[in-house]
C-alpha positions in Angstrom: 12.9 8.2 19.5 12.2 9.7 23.0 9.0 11.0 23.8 10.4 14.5 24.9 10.2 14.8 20.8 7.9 17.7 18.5 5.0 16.3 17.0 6.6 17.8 13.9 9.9 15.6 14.5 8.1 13.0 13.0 7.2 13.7 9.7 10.2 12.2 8.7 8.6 8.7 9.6 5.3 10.3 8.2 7.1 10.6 4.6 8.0 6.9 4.7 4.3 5.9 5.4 3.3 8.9 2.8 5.7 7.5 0.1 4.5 3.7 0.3 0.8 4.8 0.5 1.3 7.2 -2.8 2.6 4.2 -4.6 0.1 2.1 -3.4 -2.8 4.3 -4.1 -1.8 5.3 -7.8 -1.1 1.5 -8.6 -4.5 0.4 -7.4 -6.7 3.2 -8.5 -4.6 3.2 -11.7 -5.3 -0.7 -12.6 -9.3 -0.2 -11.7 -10.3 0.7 -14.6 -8.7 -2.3 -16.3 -10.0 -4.3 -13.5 -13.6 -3.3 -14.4 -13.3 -3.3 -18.0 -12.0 -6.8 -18.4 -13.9 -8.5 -15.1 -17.6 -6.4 -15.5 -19.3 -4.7 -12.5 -21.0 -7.8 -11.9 -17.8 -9.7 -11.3 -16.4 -7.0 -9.5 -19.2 -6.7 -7.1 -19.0 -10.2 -6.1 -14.9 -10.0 -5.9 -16.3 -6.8 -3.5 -18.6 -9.4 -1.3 -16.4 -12.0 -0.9 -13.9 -9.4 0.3 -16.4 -8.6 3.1 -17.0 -11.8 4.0 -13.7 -12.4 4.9 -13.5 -8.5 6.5 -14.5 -10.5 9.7 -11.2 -12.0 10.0 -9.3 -8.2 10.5 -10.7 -8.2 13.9 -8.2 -11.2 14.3 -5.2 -10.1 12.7 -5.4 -6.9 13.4 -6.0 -6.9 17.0 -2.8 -9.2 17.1 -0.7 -6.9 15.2 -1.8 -3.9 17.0 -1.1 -5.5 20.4 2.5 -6.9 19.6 3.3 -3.6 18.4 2.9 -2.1 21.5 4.2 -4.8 23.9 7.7 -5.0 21.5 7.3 -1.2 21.7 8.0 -1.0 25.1 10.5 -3.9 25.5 13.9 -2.5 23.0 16.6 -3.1 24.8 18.7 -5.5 25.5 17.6 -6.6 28.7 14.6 -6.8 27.3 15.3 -9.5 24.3 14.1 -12.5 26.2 10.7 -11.3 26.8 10.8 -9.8 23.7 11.1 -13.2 22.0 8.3 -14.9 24.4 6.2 -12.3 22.8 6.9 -12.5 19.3 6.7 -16.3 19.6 3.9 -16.4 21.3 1.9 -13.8 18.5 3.5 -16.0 15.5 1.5 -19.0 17.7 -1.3 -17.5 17.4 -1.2 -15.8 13.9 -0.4 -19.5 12.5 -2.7 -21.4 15.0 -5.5 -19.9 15.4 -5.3 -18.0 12.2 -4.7 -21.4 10.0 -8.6 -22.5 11.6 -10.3 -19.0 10.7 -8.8 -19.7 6.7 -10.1 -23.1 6.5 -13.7 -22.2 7.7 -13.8 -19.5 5.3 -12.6 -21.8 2.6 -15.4 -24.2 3.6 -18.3 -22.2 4.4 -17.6 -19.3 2.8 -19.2 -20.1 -0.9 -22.1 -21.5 0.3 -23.1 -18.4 2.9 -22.4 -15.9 0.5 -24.7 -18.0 -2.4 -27.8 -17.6 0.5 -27.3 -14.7 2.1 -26.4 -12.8 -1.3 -28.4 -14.9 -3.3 -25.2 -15.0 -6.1 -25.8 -17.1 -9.1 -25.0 -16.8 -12.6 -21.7 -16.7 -14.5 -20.3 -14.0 -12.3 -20.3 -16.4 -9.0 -19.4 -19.8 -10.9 -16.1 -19.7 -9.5 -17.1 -18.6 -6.0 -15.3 -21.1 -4.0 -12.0 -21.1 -5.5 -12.6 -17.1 -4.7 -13.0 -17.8 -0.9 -9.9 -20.2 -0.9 -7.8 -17.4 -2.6 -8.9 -15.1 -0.8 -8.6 -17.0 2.6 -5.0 -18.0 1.7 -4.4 -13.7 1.5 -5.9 -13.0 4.4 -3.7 -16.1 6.4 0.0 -15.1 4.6 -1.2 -10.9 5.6 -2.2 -12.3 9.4 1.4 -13.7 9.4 3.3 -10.9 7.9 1.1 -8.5 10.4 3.9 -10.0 13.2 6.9 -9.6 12.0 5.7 -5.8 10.5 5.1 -5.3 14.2 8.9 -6.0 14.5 9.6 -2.6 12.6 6.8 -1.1 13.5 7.6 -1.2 17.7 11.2 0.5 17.0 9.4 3.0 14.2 11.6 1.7 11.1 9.3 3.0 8.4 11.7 2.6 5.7 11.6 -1.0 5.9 8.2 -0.9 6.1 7.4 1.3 3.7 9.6 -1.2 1.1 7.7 -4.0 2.1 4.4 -2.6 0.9 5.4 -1.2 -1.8 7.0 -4.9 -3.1 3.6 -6.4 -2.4 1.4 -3.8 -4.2 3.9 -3.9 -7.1 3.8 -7.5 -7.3 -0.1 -7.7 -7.2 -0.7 -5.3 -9.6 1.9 -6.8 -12.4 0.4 -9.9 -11.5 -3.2 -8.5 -12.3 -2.2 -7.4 -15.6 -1.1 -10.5 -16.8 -3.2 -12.6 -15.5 -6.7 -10.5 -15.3 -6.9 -10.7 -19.0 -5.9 -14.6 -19.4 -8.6 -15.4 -17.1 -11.6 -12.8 -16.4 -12.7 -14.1 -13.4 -13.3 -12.8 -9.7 -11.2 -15.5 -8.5 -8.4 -14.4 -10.6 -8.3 -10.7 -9.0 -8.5 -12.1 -5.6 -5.9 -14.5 -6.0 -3.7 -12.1 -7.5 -4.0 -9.8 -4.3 -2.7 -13.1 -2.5 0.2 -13.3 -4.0 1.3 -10.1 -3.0 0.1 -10.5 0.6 2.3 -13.9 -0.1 5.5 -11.7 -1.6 5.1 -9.5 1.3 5.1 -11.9 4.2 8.2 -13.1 2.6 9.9 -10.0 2.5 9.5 -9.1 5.8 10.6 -12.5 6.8 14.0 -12.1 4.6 14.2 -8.6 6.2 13.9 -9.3 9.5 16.1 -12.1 9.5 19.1 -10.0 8.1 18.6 -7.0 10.0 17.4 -8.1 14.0 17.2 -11.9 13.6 18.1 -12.2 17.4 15.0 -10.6 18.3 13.3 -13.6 15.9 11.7 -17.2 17.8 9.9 -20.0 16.7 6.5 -20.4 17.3 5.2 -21.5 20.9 2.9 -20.4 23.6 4.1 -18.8 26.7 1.3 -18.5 29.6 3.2 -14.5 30.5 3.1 -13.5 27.0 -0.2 -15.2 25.8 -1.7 -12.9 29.1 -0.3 -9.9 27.9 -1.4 -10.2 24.9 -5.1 -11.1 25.0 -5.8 -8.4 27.7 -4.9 -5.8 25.6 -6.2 -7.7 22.3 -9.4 -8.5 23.5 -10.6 -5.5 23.7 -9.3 -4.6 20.5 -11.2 -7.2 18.8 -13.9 -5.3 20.3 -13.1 -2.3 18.1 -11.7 -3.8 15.3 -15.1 -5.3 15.4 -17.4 -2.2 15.5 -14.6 -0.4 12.5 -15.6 -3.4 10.7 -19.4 -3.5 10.9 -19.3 0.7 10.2 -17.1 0.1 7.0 -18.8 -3.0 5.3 -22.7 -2.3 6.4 -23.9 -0.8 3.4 -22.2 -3.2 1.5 -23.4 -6.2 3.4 -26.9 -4.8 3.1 -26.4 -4.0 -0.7 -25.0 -7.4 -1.7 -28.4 -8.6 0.2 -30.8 -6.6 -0.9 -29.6 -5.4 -4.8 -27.7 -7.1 -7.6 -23.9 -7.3 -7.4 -23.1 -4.4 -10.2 -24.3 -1.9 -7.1 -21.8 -3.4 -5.0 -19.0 -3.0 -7.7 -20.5 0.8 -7.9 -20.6 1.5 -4.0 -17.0 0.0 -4.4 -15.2 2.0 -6.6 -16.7 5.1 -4.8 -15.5 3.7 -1.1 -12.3 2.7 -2.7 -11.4 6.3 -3.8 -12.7 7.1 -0.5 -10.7 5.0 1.2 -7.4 5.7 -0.6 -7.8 9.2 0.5 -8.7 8.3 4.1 -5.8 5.5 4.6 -3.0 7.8 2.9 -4.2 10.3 6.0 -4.1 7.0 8.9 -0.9 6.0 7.5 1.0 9.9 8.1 -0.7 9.5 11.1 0.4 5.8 12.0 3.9 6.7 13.6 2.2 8.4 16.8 1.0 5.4 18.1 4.7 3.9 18.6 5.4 7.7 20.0 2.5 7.8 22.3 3.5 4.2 23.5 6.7 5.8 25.1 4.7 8.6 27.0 3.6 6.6 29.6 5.5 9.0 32.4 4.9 12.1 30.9 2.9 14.8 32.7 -1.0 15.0 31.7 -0.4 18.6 30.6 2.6 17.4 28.0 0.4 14.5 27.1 -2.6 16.7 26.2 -0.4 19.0 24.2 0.7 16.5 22.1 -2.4 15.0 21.5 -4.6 17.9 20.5 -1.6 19.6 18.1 -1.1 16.4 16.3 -4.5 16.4 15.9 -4.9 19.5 14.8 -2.3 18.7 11.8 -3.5 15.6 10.7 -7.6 16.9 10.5 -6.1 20.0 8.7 -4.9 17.4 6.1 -7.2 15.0 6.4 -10.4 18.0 5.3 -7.9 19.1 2.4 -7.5 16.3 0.4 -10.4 14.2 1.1 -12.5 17.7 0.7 -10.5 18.2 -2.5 -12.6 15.0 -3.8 -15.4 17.1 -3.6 -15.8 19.5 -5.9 -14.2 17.1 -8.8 -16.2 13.6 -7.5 -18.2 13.1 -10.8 -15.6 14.4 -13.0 -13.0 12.0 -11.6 -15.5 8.9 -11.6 -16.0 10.0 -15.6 -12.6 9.9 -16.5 -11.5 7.2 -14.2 -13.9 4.4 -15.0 -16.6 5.9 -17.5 -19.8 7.7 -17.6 -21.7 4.9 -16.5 -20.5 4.4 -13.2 -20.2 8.1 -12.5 -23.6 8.4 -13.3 -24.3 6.1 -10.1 -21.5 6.6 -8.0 -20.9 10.6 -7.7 -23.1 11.3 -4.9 -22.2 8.6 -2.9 -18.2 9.3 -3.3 -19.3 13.0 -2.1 -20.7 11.8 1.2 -18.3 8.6 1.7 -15.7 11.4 1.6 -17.8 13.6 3.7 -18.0 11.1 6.1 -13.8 10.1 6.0 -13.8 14.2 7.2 -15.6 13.2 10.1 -14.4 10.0 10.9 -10.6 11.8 10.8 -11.7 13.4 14.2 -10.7 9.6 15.6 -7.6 8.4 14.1 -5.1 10.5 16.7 -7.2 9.9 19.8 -7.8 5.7 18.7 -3.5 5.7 19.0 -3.3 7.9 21.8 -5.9 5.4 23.4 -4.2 2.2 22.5 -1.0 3.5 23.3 -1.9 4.2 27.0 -3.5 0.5 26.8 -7.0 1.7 27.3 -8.1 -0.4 24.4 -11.6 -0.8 26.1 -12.3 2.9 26.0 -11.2 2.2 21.7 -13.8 -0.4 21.7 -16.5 1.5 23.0 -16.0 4.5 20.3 -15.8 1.6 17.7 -18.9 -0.4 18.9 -20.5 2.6 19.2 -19.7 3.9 15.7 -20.7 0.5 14.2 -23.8 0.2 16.5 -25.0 3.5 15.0 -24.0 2.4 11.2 -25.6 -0.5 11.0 -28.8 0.6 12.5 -28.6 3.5 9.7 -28.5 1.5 7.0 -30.8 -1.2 8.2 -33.7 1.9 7.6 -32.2 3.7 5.4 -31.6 1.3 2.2 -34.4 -0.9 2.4 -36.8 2.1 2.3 -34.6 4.2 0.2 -32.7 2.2 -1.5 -29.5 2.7 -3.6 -29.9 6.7 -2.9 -29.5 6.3 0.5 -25.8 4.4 -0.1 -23.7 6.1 2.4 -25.7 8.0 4.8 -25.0 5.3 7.7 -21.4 6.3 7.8 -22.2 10.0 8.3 -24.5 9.1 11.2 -21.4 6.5 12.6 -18.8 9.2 12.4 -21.3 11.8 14.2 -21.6 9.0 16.8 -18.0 8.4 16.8 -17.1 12.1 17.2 -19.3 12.8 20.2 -18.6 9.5 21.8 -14.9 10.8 21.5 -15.6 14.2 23.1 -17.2 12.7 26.0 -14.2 9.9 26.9 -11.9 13.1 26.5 -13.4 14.7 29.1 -13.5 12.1 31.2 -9.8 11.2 30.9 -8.5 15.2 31.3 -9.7 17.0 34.2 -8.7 20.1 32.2 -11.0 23.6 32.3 -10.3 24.4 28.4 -11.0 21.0 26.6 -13.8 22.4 25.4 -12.5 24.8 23.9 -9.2 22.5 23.1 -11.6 20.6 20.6 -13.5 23.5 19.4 -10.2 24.4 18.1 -8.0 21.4 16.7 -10.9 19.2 16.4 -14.3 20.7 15.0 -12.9 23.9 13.2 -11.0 22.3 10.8 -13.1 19.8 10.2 -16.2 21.5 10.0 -14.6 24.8 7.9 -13.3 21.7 5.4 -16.5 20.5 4.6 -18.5 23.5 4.7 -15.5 24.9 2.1 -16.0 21.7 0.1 -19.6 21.6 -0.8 -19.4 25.6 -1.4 -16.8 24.8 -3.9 -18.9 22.3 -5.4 -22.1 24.3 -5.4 -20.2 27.2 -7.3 -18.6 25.0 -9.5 -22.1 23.2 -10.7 -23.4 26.9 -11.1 -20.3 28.5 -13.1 -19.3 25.5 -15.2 -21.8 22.7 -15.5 -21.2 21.5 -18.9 -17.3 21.3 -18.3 -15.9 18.1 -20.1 -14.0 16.4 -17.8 -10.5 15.4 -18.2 -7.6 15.0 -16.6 -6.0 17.9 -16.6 -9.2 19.6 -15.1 -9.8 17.0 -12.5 -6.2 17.6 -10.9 -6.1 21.2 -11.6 -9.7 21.6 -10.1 -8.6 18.9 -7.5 -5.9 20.9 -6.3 -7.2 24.1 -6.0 -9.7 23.0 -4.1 -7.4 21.4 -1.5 -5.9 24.4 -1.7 -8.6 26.5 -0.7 -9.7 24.3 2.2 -6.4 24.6 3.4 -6.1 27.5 3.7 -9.3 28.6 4.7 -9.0 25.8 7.9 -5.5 27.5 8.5 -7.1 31.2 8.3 -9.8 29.9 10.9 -6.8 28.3 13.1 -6.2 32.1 13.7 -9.2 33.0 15.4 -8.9 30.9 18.7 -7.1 31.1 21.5 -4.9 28.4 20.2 -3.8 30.7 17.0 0.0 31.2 18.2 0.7 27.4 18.9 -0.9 26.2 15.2 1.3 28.9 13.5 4.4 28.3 15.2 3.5 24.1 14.0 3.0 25.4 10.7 6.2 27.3 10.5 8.0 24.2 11.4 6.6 21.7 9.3 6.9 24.5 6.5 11.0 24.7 7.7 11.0 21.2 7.7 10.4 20.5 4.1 11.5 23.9 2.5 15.6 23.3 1.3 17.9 24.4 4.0 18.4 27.8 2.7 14.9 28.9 2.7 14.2 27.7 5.8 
């Protein structure tokens, strides 16, 4: 793919990551409810802590991943095997070496911090180490498989990696069926998530093998490599480590502070949140690899890009996780029951709220790592997280459960403005104001203001609608619908109006059948 490529050229690599995400998301929201009904809230909640606990860990793997994506990225071709394979090497060192340590402390310490700092007891947390040791053994087998995805992942083959996901969500899920109701423990949902982190690093090892085995080496350190490697991934463990305090503060500080049934609660709202929110990231998750070959490319094509595949993915990104909106109680109802709509519909509506704002990030945070300025990632991260946790340090111990959620609104308005300033630092350009009025804060702002109106009427015209699933999707989609098109009617009144229509005509042309096109 050269980089003299449409933004809109790379949907086809967007409907790969769409299509694995889709199955993914219907397989895990779909086997919730059973998860729930045969585990208990209180069993999920502490399935939902241990889970944090070992959240620490991403900064690791993910930081490694990210980085050998973008070094293999820029090393395709022939002449650049050799230092290809120092590199890969060199990150399988690592994800083994360094990642076997990180496993074993969990599996040691892991139980015993998590009885004292979330004072678990009971029938629930009985099997709490062999939880952490399950769990542990996931994390390790997805740190590994994180490498080799970064195989596909530098020469954009989203086929193969969309088949790889989709083999470990399937095996994990069929795995949690039969096994879930044999044995109704926390340990047993974890451990069936680590078989299909297991199933997947296999399959991208089998893949890999048959398909570009001589870019493949054995594990060893290489002084060049290593360098190149930690100065780029160092400060990416900085941001991986402010993303990771702003996604698990509240549900640090709930585990500490309330019984574990409100975690299971704040979890099944962040986790329809969060399917939402990824399926967005992962469309969006081919322009990093594109951005990574733009490194010569004029400022003013560089900017273009940016801000119109911005502009494309926030459109989305306000109409379906605005779509949750309207419908949030409604869905928890029929989803997982009256009972854990009752506590969980307010907090879905400003999780989802707050996955609008935080979408303002996702295009800038590749651009950002693409160009190698991972230390200007870290600072929106560490801000972002900086701002979370002090939020919900206030918030829920004076307010309690209500307050569930308001710290990632505050970290995504931190996140946003920290973004807006580092862009105009980085383009000495007279319109970026005006650039991120336009594909930034219009579409995001028009898709929640549209949302909670929706909602609003909806509560007024219908209140004592029995929810189903037929209304919830109908509902659902209209809604979506209307934000849509209201953020694509307000794409019209800027100065950018001509260049988001002739995107939308393309992308339109580029799904319609030939014909219509």
């Amino acid at each position: 793919m050269t980089s003299r490529q449409n933004p809109v050229d790379l949907l086809g690599n967007s409907a790969w990551n769409a299509m694995a995400f889709v199955v993914a998301v219907v397989l895990n929201l779909a086997i919730l409810p059973f998860v729930i009904h045969r585990l208990g809230l209180a069993a999920f909640g502490v399935a939902g802590l241990v889970t944090a606990c070992i959240a620490p860990a991403l900064v690791f793997s993910n930081a490694l991943g990210m980085s050998t994506a973008r070094e293999l990225a820029q090393r395709l071709t022939p002449f650049d095997r050799d230092d290809a394979r120092r590199l890969f090497s060199t990150a399988v060192m690592l994800a083994l070496g360094a990642g076997s340590l990180i496993a074993l402390f969990f599996v040691v310490a892991g139980a015993p911090f998590a009885r004292l700092a979330f004072h678990l007891g009971g029938p629930a947390a009985d099997d709490l180490g062999l939880a952490f040791a399950l769990a542990a053994c996931g994390w390790l087998c997805q740190s590994v498989s994180a490498i080799f995805l970064a195989l596909f992942t530098a020469r954009q083959d989203y086929r193969r990696l969309a088949a790889i996901g989709i083999v470990s969500t399937v095996v994990a899920t069929v795995s949690m069926l039969l096994l879930i109701p044999r044995a109704p423990h926390a340990s047993t949902f974890l451990g069936c998530q680590a078989l299909g982190f297991a199933i997947g690093l296999l399959a991208a090892l089998a893949w890999s093998r048959g398909s570009i085995g001589e870019w493949l080496a054995g594990p060893a350190l290489h002084r060049d490599a290593l360098g190149r490697l930690v100065r780029l991934g160092s400060w990416q463990v900085a941001a991986q480590g402010g993303a990771l305090f702003a996604a698990q503060a509240d549900r640090y500080l709930l585990g500490a502070l309330l019984q574990p049934q409100f975690v299971g609660f704040y979890g099944v709202a962040q986790r329809l949140e969060e399917a939402m929110y990824i399926g967005i990231l992962k469309v969006g998750e081919i322009l990093f690899p594109f951005f990574s070959t733009l490194q010569k490319e004029a400022e003013g094509r560089k900017v273009d890009l940016l801000f119109r595949s911005s502009w494309i993915l926030n459109v989305l990104a306000a109409s379906a996780l605005g779509g949750l909106i309207p419908v949030a109680g409604a869905l928890l109802h029929v989803w997982t029951g009256a009972e854990v709509a009752a506590e969980a519909e307010r907090v879905l509506v400003v999780l989802s709220i707050a996955g609008i704002l935080g979408s303002s990030a996702n295009v800038f945070g590749f651009y950002l790592l693409a160009q190698g300025r991972s230390r200007s990632n870290a600072v929106i991260a560490l801000l972002t997280g900086i701002f979370t946790l002090a939020t919900s340090a206030v918030a829920l111990p004076h307010f309690g459960w209500v307050a569930a959620g308001w710290s990632a609104c505050v970290g995504m308005i931190a996140q946003m403005a920290t973004i807006v300033v580092l862009l105009r630092r980085s383009f000495d350009l007279d319109d970026m104001g005006a650039r991120v009025l336009h594909f930034v804060l219009m579409p995001l702002g028009s898709g929640i203001a549209t949302a909670l109106v929706l909602r609003y009427g909806l509560e007024r015209v219908a209140p004592d609608l029995g929810p189903s699933w037929w209304s919830v999707v109908v509902v659902g989609a209209l809604s979506a619908a209307t934000i849509l098109a209201v953020a694509v009617a307000a794409s019209q009144l800027g100065p950018y109006r001509t260049v988001c229509r002739r995107d939308l005509r393309a992308i339109i042309g580029r799904f319609l059948p030939l014909g219509a096109a």
